[in-house]
OpenMM code with the backbone's topology and positions (N, CA, C; nanometers):
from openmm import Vec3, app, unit

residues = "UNK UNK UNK UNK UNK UNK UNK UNK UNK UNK UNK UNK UNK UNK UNK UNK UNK UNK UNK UNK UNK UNK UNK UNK UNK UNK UNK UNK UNK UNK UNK UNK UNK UNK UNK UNK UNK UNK UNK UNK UNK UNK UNK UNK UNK UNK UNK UNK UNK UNK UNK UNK UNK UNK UNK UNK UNK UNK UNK UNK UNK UNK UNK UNK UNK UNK UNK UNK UNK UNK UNK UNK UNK UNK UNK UNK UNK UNK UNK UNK UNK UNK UNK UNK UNK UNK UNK UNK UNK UNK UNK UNK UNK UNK UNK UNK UNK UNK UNK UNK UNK UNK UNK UNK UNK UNK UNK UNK UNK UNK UNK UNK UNK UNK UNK UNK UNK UNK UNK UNK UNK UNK UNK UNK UNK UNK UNK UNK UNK UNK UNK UNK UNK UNK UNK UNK UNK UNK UNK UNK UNK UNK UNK UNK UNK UNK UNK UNK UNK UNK UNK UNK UNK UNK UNK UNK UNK UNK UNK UNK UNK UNK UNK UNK UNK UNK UNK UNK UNK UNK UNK UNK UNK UNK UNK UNK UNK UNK".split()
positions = [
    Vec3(-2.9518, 0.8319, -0.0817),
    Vec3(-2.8662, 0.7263, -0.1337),
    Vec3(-2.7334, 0.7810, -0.1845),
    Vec3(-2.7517, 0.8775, -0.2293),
    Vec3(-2.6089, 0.9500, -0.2916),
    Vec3(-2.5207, 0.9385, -0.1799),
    Vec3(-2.5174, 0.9756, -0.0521),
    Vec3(-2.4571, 1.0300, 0.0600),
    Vec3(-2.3350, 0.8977, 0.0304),
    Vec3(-2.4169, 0.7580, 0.0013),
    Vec3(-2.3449, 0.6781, 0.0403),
    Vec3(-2.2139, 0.6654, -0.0415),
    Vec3(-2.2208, 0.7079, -0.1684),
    Vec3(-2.1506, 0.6860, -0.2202),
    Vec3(-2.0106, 0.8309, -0.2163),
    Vec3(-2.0568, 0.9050, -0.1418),
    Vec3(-1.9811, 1.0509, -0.1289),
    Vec3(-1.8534, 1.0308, -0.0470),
    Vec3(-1.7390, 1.0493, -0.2124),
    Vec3(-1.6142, 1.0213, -0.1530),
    Vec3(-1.5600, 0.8824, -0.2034),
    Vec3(-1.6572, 0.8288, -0.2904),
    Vec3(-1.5733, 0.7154, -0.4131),
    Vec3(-1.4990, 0.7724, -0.4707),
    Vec3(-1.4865, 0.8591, -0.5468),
    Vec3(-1.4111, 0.9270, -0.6472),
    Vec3(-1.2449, 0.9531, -0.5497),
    Vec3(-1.2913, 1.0125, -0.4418),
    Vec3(-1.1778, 1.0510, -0.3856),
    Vec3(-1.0931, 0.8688, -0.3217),
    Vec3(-1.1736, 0.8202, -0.2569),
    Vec3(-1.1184, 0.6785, -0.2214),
    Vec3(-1.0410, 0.5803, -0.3411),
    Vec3(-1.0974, 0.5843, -0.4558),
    Vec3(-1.0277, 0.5330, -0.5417),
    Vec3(-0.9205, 0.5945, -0.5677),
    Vec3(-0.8886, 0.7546, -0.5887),
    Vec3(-0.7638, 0.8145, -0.6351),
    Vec3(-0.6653, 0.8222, -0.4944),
    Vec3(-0.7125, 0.7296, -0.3691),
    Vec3(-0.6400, 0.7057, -0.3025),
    Vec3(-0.5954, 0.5766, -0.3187),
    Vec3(-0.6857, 0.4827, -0.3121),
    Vec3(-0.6506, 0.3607, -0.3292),
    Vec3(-0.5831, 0.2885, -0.4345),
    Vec3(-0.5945, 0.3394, -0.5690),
    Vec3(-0.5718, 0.2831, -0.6625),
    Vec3(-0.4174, 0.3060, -0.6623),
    Vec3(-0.3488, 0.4451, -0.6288),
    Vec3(-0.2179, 0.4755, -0.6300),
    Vec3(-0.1823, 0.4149, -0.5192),
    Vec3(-0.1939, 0.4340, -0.4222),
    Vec3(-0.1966, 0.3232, -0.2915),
    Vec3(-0.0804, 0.2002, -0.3339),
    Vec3(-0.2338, 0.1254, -0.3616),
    Vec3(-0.2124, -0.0222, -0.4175),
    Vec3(-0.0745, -0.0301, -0.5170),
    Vec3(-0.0376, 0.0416, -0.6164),
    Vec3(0.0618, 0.0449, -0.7082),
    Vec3(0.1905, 0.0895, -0.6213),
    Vec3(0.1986, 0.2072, -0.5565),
    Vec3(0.3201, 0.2268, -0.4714),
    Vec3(0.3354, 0.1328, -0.3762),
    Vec3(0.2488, 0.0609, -0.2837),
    Vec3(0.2419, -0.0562, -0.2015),
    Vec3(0.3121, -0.1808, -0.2593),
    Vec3(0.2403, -0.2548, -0.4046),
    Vec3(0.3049, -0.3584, -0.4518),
    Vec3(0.4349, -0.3770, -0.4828),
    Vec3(0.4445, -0.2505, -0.5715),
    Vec3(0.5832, -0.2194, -0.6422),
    Vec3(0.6954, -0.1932, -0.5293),
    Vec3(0.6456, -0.1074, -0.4037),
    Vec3(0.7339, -0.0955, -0.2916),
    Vec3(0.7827, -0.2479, -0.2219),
    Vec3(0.6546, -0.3283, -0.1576),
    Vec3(0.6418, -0.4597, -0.1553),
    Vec3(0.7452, -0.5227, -0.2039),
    Vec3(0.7860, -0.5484, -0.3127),
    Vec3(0.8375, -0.6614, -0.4339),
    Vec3(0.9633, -0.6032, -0.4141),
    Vec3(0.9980, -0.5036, -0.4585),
    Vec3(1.1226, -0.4426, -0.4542),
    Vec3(1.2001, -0.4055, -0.3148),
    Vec3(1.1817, -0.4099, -0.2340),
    Vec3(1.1975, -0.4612, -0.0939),
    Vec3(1.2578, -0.5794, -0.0310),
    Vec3(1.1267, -0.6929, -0.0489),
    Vec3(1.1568, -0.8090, -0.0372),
    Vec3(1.2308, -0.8852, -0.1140),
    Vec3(1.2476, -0.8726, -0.2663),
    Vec3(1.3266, -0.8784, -0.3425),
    Vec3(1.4879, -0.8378, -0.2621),
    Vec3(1.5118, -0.7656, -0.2867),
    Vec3(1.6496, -0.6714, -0.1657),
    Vec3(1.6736, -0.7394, -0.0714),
    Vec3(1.5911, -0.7950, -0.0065),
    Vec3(1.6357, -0.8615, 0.1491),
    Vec3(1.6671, -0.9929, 0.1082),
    Vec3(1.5869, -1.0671, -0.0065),
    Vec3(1.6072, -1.2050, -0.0002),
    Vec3(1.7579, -1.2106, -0.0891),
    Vec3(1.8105, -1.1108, -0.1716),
    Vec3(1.9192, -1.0758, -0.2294),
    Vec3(2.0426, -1.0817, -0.1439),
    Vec3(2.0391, -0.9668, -0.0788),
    Vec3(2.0975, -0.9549, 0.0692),
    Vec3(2.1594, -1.0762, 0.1754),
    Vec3(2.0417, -1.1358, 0.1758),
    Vec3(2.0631, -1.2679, 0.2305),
    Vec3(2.1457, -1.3863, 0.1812),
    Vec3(2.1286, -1.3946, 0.0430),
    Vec3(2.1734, -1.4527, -0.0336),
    Vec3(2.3027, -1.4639, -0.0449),
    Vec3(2.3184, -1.3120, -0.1089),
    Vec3(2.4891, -1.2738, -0.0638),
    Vec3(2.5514, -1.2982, 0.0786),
    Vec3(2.4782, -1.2975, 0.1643),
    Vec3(2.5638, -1.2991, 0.2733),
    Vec3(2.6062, -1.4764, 0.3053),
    Vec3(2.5292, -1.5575, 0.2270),
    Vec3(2.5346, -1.6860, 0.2447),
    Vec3(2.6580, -1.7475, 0.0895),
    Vec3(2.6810, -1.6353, -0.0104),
    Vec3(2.7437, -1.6495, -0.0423),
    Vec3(2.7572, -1.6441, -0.2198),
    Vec3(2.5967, -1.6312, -0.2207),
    Vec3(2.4972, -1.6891, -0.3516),
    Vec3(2.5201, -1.5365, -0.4219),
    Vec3(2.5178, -1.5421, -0.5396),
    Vec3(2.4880, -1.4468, -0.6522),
    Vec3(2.3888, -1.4691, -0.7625),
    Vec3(2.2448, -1.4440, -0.7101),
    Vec3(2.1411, -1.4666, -0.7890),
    Vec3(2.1595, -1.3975, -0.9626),
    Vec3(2.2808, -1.3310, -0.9247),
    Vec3(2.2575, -1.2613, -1.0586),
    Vec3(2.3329, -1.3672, -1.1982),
    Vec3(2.3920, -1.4482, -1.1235),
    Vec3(2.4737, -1.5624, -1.1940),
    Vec3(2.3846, -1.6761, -1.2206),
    Vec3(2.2919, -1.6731, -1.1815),
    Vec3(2.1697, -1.8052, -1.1624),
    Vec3(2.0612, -1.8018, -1.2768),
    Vec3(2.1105, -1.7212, -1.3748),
    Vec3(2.0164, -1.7108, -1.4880),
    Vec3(1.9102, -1.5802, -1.4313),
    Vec3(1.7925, -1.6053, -1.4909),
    Vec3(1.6870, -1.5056, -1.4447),
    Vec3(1.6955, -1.4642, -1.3201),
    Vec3(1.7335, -1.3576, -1.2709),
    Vec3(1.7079, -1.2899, -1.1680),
    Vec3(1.5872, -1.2891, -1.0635),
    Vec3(1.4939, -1.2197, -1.1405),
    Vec3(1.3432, -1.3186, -1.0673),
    Vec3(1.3244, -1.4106, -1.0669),
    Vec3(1.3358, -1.5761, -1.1206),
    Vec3(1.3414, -1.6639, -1.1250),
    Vec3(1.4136, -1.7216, -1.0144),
    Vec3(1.5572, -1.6839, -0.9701),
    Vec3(1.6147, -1.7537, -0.8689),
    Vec3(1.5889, -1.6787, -0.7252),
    Vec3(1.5251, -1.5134, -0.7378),
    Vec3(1.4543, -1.4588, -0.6179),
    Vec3(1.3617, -1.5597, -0.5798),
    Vec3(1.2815, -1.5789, -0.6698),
    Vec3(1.1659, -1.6961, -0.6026),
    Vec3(1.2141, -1.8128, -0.5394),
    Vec3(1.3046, -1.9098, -0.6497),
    Vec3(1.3621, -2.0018, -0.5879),
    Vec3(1.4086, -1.9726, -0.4472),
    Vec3(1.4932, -1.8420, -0.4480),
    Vec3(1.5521, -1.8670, -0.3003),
    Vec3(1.4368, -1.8383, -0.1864),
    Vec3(1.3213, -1.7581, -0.2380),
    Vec3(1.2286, -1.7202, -0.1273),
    Vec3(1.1755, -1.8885, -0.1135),
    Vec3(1.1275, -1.9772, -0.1794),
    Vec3(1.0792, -2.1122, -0.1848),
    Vec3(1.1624, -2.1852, -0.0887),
    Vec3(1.2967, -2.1641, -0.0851),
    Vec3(1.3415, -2.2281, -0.0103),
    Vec3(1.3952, -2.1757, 0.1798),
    Vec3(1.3175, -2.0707, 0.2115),
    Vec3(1.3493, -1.9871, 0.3106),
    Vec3(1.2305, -2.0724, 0.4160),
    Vec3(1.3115, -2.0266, 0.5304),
    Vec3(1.2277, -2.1316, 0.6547),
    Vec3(1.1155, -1.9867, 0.6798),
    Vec3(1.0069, -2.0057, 0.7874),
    Vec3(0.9420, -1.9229, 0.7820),
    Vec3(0.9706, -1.8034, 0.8734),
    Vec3(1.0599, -1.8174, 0.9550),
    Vec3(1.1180, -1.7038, 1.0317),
    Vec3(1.2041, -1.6175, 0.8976),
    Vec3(1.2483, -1.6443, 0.8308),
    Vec3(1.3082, -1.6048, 0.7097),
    Vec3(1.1927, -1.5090, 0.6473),
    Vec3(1.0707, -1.5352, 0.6146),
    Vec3(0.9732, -1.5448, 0.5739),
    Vec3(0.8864, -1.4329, 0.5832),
    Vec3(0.8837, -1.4638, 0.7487),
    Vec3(0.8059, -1.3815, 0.7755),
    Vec3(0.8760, -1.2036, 0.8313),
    Vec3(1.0007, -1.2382, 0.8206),
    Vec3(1.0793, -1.1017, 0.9010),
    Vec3(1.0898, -1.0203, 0.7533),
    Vec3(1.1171, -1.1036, 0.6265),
    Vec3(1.1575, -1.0144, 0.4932),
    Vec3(1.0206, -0.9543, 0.4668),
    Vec3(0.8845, -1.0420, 0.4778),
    Vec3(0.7655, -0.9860, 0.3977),
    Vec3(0.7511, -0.8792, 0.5114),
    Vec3(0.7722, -0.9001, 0.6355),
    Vec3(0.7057, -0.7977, 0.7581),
    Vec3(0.7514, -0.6495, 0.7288),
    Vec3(0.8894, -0.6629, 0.7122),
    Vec3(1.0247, -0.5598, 0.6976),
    Vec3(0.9341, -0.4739, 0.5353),
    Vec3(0.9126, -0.5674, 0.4553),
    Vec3(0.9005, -0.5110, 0.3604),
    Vec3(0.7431, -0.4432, 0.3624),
    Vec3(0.6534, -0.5369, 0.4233),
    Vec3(0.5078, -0.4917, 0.4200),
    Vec3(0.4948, -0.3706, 0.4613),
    Vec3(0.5919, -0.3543, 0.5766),
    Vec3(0.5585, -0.2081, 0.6685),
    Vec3(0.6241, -0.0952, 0.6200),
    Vec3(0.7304, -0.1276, 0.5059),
    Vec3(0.8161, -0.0137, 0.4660),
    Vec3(0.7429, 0.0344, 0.3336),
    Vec3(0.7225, -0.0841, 0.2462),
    Vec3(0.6382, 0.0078, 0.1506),
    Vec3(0.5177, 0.0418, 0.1768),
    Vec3(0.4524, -0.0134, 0.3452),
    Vec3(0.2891, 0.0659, 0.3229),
    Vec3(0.3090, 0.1763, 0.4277),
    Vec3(0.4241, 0.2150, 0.4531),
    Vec3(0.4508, 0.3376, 0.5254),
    Vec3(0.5085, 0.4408, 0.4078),
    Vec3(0.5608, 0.4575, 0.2942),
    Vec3(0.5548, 0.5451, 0.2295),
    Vec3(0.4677, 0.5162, 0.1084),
    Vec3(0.3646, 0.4852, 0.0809),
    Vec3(0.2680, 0.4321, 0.0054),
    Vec3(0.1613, 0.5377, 0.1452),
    Vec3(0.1616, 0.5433, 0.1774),
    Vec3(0.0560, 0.5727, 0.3018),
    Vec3(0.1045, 0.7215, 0.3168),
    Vec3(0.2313, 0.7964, 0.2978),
    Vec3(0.2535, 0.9160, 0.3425),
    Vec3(0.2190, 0.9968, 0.1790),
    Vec3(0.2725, 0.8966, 0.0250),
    Vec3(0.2368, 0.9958, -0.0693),
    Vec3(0.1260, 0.9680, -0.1100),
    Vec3(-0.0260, 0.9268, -0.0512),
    Vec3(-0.1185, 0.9006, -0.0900),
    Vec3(-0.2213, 0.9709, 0.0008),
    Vec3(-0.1331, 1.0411, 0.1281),
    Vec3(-0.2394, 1.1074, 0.2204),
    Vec3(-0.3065, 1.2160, 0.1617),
    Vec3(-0.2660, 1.3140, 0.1030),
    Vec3(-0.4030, 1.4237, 0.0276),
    Vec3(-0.4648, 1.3581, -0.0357),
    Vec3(-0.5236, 1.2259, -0.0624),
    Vec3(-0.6189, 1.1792, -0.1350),
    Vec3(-0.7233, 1.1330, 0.0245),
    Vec3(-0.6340, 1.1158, 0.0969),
    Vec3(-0.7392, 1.0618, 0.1728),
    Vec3(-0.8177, 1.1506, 0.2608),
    Vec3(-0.7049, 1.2762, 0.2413),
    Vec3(-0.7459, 1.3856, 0.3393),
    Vec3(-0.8923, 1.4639, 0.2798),
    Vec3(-0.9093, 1.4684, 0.1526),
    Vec3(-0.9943, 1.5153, 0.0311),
    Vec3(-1.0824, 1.4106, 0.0514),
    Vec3(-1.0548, 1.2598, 0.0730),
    Vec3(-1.1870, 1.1544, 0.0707),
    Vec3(-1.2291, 1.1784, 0.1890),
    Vec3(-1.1557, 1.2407, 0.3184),
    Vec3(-1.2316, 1.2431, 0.4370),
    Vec3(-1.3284, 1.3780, 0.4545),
    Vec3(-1.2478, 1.4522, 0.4127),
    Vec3(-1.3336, 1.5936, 0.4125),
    Vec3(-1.4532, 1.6021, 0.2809),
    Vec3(-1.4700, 1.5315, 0.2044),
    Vec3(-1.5781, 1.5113, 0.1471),
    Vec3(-1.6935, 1.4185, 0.1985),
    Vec3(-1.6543, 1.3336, 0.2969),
    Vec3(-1.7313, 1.2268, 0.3409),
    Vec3(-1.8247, 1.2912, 0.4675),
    Vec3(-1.7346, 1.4155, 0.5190),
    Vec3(-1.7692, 1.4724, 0.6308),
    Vec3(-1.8852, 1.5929, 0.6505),
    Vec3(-1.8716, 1.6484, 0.4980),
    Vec3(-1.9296, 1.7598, 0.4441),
    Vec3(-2.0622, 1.7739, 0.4943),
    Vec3(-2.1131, 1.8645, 0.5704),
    Vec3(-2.2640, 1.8682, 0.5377),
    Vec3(-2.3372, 1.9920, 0.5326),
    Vec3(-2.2677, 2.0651, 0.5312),
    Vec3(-2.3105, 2.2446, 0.4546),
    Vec3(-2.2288, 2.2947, 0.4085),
    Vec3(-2.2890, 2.3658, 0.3555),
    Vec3(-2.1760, 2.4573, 0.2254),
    Vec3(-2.1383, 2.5808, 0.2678),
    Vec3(-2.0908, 2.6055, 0.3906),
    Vec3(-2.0496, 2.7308, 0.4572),
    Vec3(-2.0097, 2.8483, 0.3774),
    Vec3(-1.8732, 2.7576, 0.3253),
    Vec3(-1.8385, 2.8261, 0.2287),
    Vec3(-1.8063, 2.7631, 0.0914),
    Vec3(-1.8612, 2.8532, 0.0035),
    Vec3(-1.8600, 2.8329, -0.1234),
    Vec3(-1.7671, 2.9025, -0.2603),
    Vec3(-1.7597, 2.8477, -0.3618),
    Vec3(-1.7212, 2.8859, -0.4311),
    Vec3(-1.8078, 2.9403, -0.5741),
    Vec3(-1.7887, 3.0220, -0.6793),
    Vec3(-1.8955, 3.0487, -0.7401),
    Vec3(-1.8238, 2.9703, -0.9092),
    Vec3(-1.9031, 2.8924, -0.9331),
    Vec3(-1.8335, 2.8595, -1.0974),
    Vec3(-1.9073, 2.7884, -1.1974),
    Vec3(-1.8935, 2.9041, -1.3021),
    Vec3(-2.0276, 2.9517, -1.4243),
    Vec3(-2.1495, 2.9461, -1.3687),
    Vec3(-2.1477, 3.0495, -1.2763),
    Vec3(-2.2898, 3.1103, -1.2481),
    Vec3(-2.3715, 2.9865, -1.1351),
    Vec3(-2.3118, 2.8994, -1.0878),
    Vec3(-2.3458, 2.7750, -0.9547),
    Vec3(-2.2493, 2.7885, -0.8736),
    Vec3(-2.2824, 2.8276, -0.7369),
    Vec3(-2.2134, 2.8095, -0.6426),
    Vec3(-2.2098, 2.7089, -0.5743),
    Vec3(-2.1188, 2.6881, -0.5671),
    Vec3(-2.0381, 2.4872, -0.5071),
    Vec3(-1.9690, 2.5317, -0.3985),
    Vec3(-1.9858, 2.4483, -0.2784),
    Vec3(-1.8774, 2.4627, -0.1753),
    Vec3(-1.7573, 2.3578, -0.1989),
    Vec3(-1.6390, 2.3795, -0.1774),
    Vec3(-1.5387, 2.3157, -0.2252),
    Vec3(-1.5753, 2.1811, -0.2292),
    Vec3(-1.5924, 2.1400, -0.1423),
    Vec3(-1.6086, 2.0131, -0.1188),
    Vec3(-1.7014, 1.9088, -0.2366),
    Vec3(-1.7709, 2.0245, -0.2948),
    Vec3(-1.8500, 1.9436, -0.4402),
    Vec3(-1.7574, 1.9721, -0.5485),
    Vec3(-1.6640, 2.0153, -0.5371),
    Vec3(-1.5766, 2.0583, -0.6604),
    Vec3(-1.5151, 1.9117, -0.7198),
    Vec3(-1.4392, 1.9124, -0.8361),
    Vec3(-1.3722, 1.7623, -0.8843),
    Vec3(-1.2574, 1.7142, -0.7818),
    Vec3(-1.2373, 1.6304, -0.7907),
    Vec3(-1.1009, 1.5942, -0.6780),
    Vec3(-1.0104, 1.6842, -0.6889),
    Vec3(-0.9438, 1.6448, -0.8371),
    Vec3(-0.8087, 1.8223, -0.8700),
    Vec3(-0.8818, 1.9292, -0.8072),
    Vec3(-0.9618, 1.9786, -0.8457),
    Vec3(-0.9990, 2.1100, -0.7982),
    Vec3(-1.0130, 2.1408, -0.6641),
    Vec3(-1.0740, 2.0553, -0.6076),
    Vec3(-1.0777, 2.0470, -0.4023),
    Vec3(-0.9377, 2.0269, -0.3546),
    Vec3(-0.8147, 1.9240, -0.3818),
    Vec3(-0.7177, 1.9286, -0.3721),
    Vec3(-0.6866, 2.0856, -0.3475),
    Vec3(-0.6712, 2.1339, -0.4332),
    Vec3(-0.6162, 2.2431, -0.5542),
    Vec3(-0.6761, 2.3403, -0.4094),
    Vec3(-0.7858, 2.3572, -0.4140),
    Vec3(-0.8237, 2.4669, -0.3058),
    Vec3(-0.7724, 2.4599, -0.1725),
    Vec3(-0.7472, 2.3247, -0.1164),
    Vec3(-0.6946, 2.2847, 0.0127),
    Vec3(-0.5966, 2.3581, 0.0025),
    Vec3(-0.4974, 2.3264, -0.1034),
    Vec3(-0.3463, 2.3624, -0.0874),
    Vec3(-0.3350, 2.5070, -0.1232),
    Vec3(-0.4121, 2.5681, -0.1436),
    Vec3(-0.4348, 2.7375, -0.1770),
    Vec3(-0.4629, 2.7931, -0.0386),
    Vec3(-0.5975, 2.7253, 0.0842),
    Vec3(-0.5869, 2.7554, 0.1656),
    Vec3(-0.4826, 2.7208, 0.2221),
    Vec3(-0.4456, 2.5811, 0.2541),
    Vec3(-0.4027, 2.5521, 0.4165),
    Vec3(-0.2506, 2.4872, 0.3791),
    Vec3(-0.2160, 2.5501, 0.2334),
    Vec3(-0.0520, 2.4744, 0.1764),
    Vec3(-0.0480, 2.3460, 0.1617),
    Vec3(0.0859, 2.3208, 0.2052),
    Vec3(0.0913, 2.1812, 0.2084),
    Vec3(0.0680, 2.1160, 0.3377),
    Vec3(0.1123, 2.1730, 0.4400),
    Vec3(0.0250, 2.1447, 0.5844),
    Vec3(-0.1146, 2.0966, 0.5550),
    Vec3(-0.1672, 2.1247, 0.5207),
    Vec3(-0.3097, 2.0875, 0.4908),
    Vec3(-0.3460, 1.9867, 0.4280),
    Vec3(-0.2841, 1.9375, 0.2918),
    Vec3(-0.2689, 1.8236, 0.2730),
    Vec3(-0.2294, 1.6877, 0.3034),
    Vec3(-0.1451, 1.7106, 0.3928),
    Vec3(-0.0673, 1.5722, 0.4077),
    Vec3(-0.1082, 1.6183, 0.6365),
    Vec3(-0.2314, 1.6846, 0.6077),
    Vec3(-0.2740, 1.6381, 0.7707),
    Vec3(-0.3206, 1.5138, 0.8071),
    Vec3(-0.2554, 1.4850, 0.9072),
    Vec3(-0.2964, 1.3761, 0.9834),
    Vec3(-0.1921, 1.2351, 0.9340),
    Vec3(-0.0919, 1.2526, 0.8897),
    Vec3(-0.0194, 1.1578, 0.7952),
    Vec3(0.0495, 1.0496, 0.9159),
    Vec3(0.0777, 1.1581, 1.0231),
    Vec3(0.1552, 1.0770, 1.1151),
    Vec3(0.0443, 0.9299, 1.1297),
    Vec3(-0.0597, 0.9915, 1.2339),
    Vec3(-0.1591, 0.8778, 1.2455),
    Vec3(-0.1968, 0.7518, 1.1561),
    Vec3(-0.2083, 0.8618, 1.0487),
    Vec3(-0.2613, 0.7167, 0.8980),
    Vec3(-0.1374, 0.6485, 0.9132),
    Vec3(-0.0137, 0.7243, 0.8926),
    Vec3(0.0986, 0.6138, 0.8363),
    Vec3(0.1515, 0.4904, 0.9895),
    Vec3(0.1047, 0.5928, 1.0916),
    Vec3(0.1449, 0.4641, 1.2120),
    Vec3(0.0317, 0.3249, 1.2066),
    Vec3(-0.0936, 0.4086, 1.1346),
    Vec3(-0.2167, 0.3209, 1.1666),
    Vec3(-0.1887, 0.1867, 1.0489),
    Vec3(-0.0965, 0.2425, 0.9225),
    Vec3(-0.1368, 0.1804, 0.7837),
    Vec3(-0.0093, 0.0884, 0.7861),
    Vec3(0.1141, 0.0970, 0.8362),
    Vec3(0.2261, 0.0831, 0.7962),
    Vec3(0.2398, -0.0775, 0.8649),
    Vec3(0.1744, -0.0710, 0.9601),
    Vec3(0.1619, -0.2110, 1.1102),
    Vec3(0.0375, -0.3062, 1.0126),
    Vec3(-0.0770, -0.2356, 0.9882),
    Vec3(-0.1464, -0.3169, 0.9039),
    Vec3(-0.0862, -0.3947, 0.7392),
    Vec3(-0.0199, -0.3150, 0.6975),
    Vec3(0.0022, -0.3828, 0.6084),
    Vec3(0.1349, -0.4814, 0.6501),
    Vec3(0.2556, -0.4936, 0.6796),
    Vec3(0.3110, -0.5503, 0.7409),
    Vec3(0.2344, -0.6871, 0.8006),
    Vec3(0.1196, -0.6760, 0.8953),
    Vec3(0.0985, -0.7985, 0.9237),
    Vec3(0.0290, -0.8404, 0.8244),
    Vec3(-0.0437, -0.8051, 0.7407),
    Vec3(-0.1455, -0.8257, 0.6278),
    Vec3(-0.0590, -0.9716, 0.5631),
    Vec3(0.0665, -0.8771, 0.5050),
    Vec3(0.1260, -0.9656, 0.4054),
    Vec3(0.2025, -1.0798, 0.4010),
    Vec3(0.2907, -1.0324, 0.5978),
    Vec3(0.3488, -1.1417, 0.6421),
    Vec3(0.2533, -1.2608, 0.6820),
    Vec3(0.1426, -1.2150, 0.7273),
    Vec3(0.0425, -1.3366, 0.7237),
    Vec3(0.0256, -1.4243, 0.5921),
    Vec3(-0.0067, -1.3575, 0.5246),
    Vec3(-0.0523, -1.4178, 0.3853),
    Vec3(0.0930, -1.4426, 0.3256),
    Vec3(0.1728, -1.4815, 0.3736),
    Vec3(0.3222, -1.5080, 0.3143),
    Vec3(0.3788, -1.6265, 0.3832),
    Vec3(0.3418, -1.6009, 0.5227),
    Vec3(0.3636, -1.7216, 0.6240),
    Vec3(0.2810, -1.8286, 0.5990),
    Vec3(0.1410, -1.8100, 0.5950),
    Vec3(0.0132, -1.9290, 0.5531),
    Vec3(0.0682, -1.9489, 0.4110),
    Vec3(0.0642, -1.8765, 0.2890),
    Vec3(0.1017, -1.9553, 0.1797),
    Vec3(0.2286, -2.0497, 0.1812),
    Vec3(0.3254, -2.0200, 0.2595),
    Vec3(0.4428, -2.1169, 0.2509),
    Vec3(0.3991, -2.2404, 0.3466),
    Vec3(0.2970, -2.1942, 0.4713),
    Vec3(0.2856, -2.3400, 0.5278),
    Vec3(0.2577, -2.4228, 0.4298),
    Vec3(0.1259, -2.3469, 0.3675),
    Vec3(0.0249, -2.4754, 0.3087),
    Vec3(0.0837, -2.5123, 0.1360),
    Vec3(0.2048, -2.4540, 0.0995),
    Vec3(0.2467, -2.4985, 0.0327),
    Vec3(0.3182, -2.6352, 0.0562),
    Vec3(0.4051, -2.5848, 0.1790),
    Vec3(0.4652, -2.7610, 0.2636),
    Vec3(0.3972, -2.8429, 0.2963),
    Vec3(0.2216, -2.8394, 0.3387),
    Vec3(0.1643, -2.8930, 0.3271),
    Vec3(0.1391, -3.0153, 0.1956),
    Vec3(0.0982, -2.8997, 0.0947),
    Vec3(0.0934, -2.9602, -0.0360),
    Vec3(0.1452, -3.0400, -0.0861),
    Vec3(0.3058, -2.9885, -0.0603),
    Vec3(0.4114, -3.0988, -0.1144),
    Vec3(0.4311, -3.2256, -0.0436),
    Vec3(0.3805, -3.2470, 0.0937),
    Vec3(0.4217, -3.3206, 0.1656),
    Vec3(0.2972, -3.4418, 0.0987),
    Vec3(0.1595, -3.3398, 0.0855),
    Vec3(0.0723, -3.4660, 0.0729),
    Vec3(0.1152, -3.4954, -0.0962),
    Vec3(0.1786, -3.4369, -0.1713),
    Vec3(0.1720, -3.4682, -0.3284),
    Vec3(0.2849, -3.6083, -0.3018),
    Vec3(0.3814, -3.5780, -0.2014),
    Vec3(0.4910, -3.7078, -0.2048),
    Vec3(0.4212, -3.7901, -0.1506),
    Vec3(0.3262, -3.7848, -0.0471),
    Vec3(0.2522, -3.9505, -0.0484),
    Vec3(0.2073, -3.9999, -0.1617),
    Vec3(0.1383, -3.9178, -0.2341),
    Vec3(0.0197, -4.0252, -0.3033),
    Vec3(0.1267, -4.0485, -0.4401),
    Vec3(0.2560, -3.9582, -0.4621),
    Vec3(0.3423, -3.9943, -0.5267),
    Vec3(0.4085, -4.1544, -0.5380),
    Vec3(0.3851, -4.2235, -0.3878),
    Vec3(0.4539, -4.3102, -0.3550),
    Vec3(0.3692, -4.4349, -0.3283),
] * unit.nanometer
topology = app.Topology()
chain = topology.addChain("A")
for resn in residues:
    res = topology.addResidue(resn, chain)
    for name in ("N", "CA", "C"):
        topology.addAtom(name, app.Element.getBySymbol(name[0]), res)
């Protein structure tokens, strides 16, 4: 039963930073483009009172080709570097998941551990002693081509459907309004 869980520790200290460089990349992005846009139409959100406040407004009022090109633009840019400084976590969650002898080991207070049972810092820590930084951030190309397209459609989906079914909403709130 243990097996199954081999490589939580490492998946969360991927995911959890992940998720925070992703959102924050996300927001601040799309934020920028719908800014961008703005200005080019003529608008100065920064004159409109709250700043976030009239970002939303103007995203509320964007058609969905609008919509879907800012969240896409933005989905894929912050989960493409969200995805490149989060790869030694995943590289450490994969090579722990993979483990199944202790070839080689390490000796510490008198128990010998093969890296791979060591704490996350510490397995990190040995990767990059052996194999540098090459070693860490292996395989980044792949993850980040694999991660960068997924998140992108992830969000523009869920950005495109929330604005339909928001027009939805409003459309049915003005009937029964009337």
């Amino acid at each position: 039963y243990a097996s199954l869980w081999r490589g939580l520790t490492l998946t969360l200290w991927r995911d959890v930073p992940f998720s925070g460089i992703y959102w924050w990349g996300y927001e601040t992005i799309r934020g920028a483009l719908t800014e961008a846009r703005e200005r080019g139409r003529g608008h100065n959100l920064a004159t409109e009172g709250s700043r976030a406040r009239a970002r939303t407004r103007s995203q509320s009022r964007e058609n969905h080709t609008a919509t879907f090109t800012d969240s896409f633009i933005a989905g894929a840019s912050s989960g493409a570097v969200a995805s490149i400084l989060t790869t030694p976590f995943d590289v450490g969650k994969t090579r722990r998941q993979v483990f199944a002898d202790p070839a080689s080991s390490i000796s510490t207070a008198g128990k010998t551990l093969a890296p791979e049972e060591l704490s996350m810092p510490r397995f990190l820590w040995h990767i990059f002693r052996q194999e540098g930084f090459a070693g860490l951030w292996r395989g980044w190309i792949p993850r980040t081509l694999k991660v960068a397209p997924a998140c992108a459609i992830m969000i523009s989906s869920y950005e495109v459907g929330k604005r339909t079914f928001r027009s939805i909403n409003e459309r049915a709130d003005r009937r029964t309004a009337v």
